[in-house]
Structure formats: C-alpha cells, structure tokens
C-alpha positions in Angstrom: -35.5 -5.5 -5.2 -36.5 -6.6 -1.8 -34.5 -8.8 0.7 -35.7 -12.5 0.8 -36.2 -12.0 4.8 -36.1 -9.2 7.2 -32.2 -9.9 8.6 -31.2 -5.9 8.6 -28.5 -4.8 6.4 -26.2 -4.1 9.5 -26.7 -7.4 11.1 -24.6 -9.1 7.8 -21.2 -7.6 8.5 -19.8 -9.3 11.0 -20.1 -12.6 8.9 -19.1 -10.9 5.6 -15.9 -9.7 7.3 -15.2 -13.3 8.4 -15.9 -14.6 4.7 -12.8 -12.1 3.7 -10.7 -13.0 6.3 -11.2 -17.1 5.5 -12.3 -17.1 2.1 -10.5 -14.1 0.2 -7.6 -13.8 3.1 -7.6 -10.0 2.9 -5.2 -8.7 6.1 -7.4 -7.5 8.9 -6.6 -3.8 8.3 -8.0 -4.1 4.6 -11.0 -5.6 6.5 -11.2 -2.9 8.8 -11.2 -0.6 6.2 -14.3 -1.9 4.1 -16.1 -2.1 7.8 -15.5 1.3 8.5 -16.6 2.1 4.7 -19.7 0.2 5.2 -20.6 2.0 8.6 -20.5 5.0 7.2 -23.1 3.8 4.7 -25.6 2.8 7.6 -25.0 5.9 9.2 -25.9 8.3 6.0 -29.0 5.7 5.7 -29.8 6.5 9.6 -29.6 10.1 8.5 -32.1 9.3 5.2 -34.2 7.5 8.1 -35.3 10.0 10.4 -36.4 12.2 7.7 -38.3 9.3 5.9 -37.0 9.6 3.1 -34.8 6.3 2.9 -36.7 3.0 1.4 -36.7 -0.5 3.2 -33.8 -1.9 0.9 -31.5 0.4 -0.7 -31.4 0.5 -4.4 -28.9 2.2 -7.3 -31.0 5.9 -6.7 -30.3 6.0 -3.3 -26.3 4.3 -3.7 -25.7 7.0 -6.4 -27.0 9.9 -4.3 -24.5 8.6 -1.1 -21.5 8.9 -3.5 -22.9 12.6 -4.8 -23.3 13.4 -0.6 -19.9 12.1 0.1 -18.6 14.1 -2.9 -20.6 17.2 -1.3 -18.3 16.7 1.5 -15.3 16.8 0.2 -14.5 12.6 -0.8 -11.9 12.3 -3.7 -12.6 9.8 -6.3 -10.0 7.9 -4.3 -12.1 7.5 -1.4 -14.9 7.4 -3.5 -14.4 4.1 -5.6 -13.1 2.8 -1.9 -16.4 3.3 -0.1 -18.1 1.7 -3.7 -16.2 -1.0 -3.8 -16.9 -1.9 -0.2 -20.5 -1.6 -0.9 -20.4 -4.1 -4.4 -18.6 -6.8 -2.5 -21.1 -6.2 0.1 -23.9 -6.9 -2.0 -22.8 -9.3 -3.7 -22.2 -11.5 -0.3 -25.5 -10.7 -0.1 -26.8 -12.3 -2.7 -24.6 -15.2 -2.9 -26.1 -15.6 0.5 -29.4 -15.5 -0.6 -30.5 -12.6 1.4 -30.8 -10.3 -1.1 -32.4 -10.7 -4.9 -30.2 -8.0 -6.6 -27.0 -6.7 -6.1 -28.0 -2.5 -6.4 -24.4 -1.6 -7.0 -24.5 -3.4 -10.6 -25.8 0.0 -12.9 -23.6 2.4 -11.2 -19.9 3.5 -12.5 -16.9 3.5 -11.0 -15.6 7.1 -10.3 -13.0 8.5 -12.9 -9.8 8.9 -11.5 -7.2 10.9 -11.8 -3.5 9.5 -12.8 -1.3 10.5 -10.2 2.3 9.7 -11.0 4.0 8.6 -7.4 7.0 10.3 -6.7 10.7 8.8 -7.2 14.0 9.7 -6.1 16.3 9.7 -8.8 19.7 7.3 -8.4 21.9 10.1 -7.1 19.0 11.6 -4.6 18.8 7.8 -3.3 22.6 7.4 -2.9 23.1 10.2 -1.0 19.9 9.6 1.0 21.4 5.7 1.9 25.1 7.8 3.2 23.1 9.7 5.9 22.8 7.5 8.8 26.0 7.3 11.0 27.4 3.6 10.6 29.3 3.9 13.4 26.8 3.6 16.0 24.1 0.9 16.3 20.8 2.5 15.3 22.8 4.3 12.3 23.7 0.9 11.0 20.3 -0.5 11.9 18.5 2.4 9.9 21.1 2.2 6.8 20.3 -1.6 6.9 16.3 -0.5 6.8 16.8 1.7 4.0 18.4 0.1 1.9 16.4 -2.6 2.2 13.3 -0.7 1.4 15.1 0.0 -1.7 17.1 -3.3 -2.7 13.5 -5.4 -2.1 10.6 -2.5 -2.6 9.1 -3.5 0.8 6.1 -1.3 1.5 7.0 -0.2 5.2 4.3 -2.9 6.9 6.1 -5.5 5.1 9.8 -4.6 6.5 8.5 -3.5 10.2 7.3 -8.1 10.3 10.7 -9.2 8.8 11.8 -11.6 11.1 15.2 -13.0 11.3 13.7 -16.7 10.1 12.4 -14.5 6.5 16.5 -14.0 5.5 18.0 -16.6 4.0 21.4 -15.6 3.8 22.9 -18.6 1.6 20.5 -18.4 -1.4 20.7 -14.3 -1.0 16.6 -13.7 -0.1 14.6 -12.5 1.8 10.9 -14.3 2.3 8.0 -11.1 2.4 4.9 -11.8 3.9 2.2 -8.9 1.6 -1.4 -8.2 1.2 -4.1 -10.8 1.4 -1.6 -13.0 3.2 0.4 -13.8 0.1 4.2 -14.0 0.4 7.1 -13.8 -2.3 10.4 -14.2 -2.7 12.8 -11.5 -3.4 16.8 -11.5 -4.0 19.2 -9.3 -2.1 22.3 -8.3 -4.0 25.6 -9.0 -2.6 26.0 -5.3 -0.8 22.7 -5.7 0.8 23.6 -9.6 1.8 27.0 -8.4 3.9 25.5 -5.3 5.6 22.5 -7.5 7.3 24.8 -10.1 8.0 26.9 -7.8 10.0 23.8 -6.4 11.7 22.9 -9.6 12.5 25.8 -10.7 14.1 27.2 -7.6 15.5 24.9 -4.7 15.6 21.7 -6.4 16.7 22.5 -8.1 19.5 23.3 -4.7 21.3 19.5 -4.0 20.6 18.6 -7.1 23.4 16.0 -7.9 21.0 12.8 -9.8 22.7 11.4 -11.5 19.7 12.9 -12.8 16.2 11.7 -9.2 15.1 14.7 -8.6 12.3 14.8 -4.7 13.2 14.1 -3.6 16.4 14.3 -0.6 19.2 16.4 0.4 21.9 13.7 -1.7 23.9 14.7 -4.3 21.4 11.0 -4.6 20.2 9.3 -4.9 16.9 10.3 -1.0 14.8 6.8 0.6 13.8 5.7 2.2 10.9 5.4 5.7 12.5 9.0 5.8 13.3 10.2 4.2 9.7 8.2 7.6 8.1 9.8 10.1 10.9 13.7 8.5 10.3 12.7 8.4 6.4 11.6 12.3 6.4 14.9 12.9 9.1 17.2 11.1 6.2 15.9 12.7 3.6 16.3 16.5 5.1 19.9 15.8 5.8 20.3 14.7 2.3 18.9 17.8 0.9 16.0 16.7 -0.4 12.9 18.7 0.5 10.2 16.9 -1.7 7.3 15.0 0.8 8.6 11.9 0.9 7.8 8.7 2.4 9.0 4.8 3.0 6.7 4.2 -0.2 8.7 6.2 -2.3 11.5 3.8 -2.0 9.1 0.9 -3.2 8.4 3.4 -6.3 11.8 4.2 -7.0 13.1 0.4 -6.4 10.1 -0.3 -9.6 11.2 2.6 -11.9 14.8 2.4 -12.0 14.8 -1.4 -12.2 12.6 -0.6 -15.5 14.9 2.0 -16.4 17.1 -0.4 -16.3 15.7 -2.3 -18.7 13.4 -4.8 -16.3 10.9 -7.0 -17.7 7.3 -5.8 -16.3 6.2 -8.8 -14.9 8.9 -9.7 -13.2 9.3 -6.2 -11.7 5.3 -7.4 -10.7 6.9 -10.4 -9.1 9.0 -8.4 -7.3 6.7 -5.9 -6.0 3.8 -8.9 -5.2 1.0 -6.6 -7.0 -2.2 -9.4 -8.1 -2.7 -7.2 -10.7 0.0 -6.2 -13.6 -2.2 -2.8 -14.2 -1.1 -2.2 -10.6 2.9 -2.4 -12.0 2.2 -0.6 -15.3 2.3 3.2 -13.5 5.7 2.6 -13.6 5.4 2.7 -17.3 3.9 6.1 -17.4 6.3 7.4 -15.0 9.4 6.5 -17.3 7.2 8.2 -20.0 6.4 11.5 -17.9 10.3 11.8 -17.7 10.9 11.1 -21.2 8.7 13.8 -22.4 10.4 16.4 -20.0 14.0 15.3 -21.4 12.3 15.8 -25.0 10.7 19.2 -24.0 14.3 20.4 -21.9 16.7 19.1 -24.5 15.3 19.0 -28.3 15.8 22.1 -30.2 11.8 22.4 -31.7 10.8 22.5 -27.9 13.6 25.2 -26.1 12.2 27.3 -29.4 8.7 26.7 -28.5 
C-alpha cells in the first residue's frame, strides 16, 4: 500500500484543510479540530519512529493499534470515532489526490458508542429559568432577550453570539441563522419573542453604544462571547433552583423535545435545528421514550408492585 511518491504524510495537510474549507465549507473550528486530530496521529507515528517500529506508509495494523493506545490513555469512543474520522477523510484526500493507492482506514470499525440522552429542562424548570433576569435594567433585559431566544429558535450558543441586527426580520417574524459548514436557515419567532427584541432594539440596546451590527452586545458594546453565555446560563439557572449541569445547549435540546412533545413533525423540527442528517434529530425520539417508560414505571400499578 505504498504512496505513489515520497510527499510525507505531514506535508498534505495544509492543502487538505483548504479542500474543506472550499470544497466541503466546514467552519474553520471544525477544520481546526480534524488538524489537531491528525497531528496527534504524526506525533504517535514520531513516537513508533524512534523505536523503529513504525513502517514507511501506515496501514490498518498500525491505525487500529493508534485507536487501542489512545484508548490506553483514557479517549472515549467519542473522541475516538473523532480522531478516525479525521484520519478516513484524510486518506481518502489522499487518494483522490493520487498520492496514495489505498485508503488504510477502509477495514477498520467505527467505535461503538454509547447513547447518551442530552439533558432537558422540563416546561416549568424553563419558565422559571426565562423570569430570573431583572427586566428592569439593561443587561437583565439583554440576557432575558438571549434566553429566550436560545429557546424560541434552538440556537446552539455560536450561532446566537454572530446574530446580527441585519439576521431579524421583524415583519415576517424570523430570524436568519448562519450554522455549521456555512449553511444558514430560517427560523420563526413567535409573537412574545418578536415584541421583547423589538424593544431591545429600540430601547435597551442603544444604551449598550454598540460598535458593530452585533445583535447582543457588552457593556463595551462588543460582540457577547460564548464563555460569558455559559457563566449567565449556569448564574440563571442557580437562581432558579435548578442544580442539574446545565449549559446554553440544553436550551437547543429542550427547544427539540418539547416541540415533539408537542406533537412536531421530525423533519421539520430537523429544519429547525439545521442538523444535515435526520439521525442527528431522532435522539429526540429516544428522549420522549426514556420519559415515557419512567411515567409507566412511576404510575402503572404492575410497576409500583414490582
């Protein structure tokens, strides 16, 4: 399984990064992410080097002994199928490139993993979370505003920190969300959500001296960032009494499951939430389920006997 030239593995990157960028238009950060993934791969392989013990051109014996070592170390199957996925779409640039004859990741499995149900606020926890910020001061109404937005359009938190002022359109009641791989959708804003921005537009922001078109901004009137949207999330959520771990996301998981709850068709709830991929949506479905088998087990006679 040889290369079809001696260009080293390493030396391929840089133009296999730009081919996701232009061709694929994954956002930088995802790019980032499968470069970092990849260097750690050359550097276990600089490792296998100095001991001699590492072939010219790696093959699916050495790839499946780098996922047992990062297993060793303490890598979930998360991070595991991550670093694996990385290294297939590596390959496979690869050969499409002609610079290599085989792609070595083709015999090996994808990790099992685990189904880990997110976590969701029930209606009440949310509506008492959305009454903690104090409306009558500028940042409370700014943060109520970001909350329930979060909620109303399941933003994940990267999505609401770029809103700009130009993504609202206030007459048709939507909001225009820019989301992974440079895709954007459209999403309604019900009538509650519509009047609350339009006062913050027009009355609370201003007092912010904003410096951009940024939609929600600082005291410096610049662009929010994600690390404060998780600190005033987690400062809500205390002062509602809820002391579950928590995060902006949970919003986006709780906007999905009580719209289906509601009785939401799935792929529009996909729509909504801009996943590529409907198996991305259908966790929801096994969360309603989850909570459906604890009512059966609380509340059915057979079970409280059991």
């Amino acid at each position: 399984m040889p290369f079809s030239n001696d260009i080293p593995l390493a030396d391929l990157v840089p133009q296999w990064c730009d081919s996701l960028l232009a061709q694929r238009g994954l956002s930088p950060n995802t790019v980032e992410a499968y470069a970092q993934d990849l260097q750690n791969f050359f550097l276990y392989r600089q490792e296998l080097t100095k001991s001699g013990a590492t072939p010219h051109t790696p093959d699916d014996q050495e790839l499946f002994l780098y996922l047992a070592w990062l297993r060793a170390r303490g890598n979930t199957g998360k991070t595991l199928a991550r670093r694996l996925s990385a290294l297939r779409a590596f390959f496979a640039f690869a050969v499409e490139e002609g610079l290599l004859v085989q792609n070595p990741t083709q015999l090996l499995e994808n990790p099992k993993l685990p189904l880990h149900l997110p976590e969701v606020l029930t209606k009440n926890e949310m509506e008492n979370l959305l009454l903690q910020p104090d409306m009558h001061k500028k940042c409370g109404w700014r943060d109520r505003c970001i909350l329930e937005l979060l909620y109303a359009a399941g933003l994940r938190v990267s999505e609401l920190c770029s809103l700009c002022v130009s993504d609202l359109d206030m007459q048709r009641g939507l909001v225009r969300v820019f989301g992974k791989g440079a895709k954007d959708r459209l999403v309604p804003l019900h009538e509650l959500m519509q009047t609350m921005l339009t006062d913050y537009l027009h009355q609370w922001r201003p007092q912010f001296a904003p410096t951009g078109n940024q939609l929600f901004v600082n005291r410096s009137g610049h662009m929010l960032t994600r690390q404060y949207i998780w600190k005033m999330v987690k400062k809500y959520a205390l002062a509602a009494g809820i002391r579950r771990a928590i995060s902006p996301h949970t919003f986006r998981h709780s906007f999905a499951t009580h719209l289906l709850e509601g009785g939401a068709d799935l792929r529009a709830v996909q729509m909504l939430l801009g996943h590529a991929d409907i198996s991305a949506t259908e966790i929801y479905t096994h969360v309603q389920a989850e909570r459906l088998r604890n009512i059966h087990r609380q509340f059915h006679p057979r079970s409280r006997m059991g």
